[in-house]
N, C-alpha and C positions, 0 to 999 in steps of 0.2 A: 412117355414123356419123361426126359429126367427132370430129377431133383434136387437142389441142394438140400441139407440138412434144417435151415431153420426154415424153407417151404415146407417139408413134410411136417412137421411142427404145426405150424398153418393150418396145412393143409388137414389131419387129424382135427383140427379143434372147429374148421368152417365144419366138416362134417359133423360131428360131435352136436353140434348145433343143430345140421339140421333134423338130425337123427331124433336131438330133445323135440324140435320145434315138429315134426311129425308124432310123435307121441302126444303131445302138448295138443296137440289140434284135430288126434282122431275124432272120427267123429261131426266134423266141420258141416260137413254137406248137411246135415240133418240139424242145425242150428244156425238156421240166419238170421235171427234175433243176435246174433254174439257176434258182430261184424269183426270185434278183436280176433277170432280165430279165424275165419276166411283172412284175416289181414296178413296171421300171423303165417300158416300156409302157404299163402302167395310168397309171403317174403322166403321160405324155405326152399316156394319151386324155383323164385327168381335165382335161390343163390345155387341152383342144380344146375340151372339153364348156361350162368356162367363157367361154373366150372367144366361142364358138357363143352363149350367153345373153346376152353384153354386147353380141352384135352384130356380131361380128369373124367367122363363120367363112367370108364372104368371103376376106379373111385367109390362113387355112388351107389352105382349096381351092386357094388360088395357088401355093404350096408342095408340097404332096405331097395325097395320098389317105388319108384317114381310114379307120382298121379298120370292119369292118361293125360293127352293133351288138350282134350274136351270136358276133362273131368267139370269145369262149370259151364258147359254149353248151355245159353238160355239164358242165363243169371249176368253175364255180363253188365246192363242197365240196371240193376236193380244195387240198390245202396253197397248190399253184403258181396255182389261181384265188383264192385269201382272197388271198395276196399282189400279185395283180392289181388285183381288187378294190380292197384297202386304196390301191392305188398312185393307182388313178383318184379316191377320194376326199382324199386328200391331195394329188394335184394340181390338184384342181378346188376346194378350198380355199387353197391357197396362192397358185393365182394369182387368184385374189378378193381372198386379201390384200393380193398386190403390186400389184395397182390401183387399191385400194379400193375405199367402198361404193357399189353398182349407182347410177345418174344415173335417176330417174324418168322414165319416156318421155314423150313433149309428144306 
């Protein structure tokens, strides 16, 4: 996928991000007392999931390893998964936003 010059820019600092926010949150699954860290993961995997759709999770890959896609099977009902959850959709929405709108594929 190309790029102009201030997307890579961008694109470096969302990862950047979530590279902190995976660090930041090892650990997660084994404290659900701390709903801020399952919040904050979620919002890490939401902004993967985006950039996976725009074509970047090459990207990604080269940086660290993404959660399984089950990695909270079970927990979804339970407080620490809604705040997961909501985390992976507000970061898969925000970083839509900070790119803006998807380029039509050719």
């Amino acid at each position: 996928m190309h790029t102009t010059g201030s997307q890579t820019v961008l694109l470096k600092r969302l990862l950047n991000l979530i590279q902190r926010l995976y660090t930041e949150t090892d650990g997660y699954l084994d404290r659900p007392e701390n709903e801020q860290l399952w919040y904050n993961r979620g919002y890490a995997n939401g902004m993967i999931e985006a950039l996976a759709e725009r074509g970047h999770a090459d990207l990604v890959l080269a940086r660290l390893t993404p959660d399984a896609a089950d990695a909270i099977s079970g927990q979804e009902a339970l407080s620490w998964g809604k705040a997961y959850l909501h985390g992976c959709e507000m970061g898969a929405h925000e970083t839509h936003e900070v790119l803006g709108p998807l380029q039509p594929q050719s």
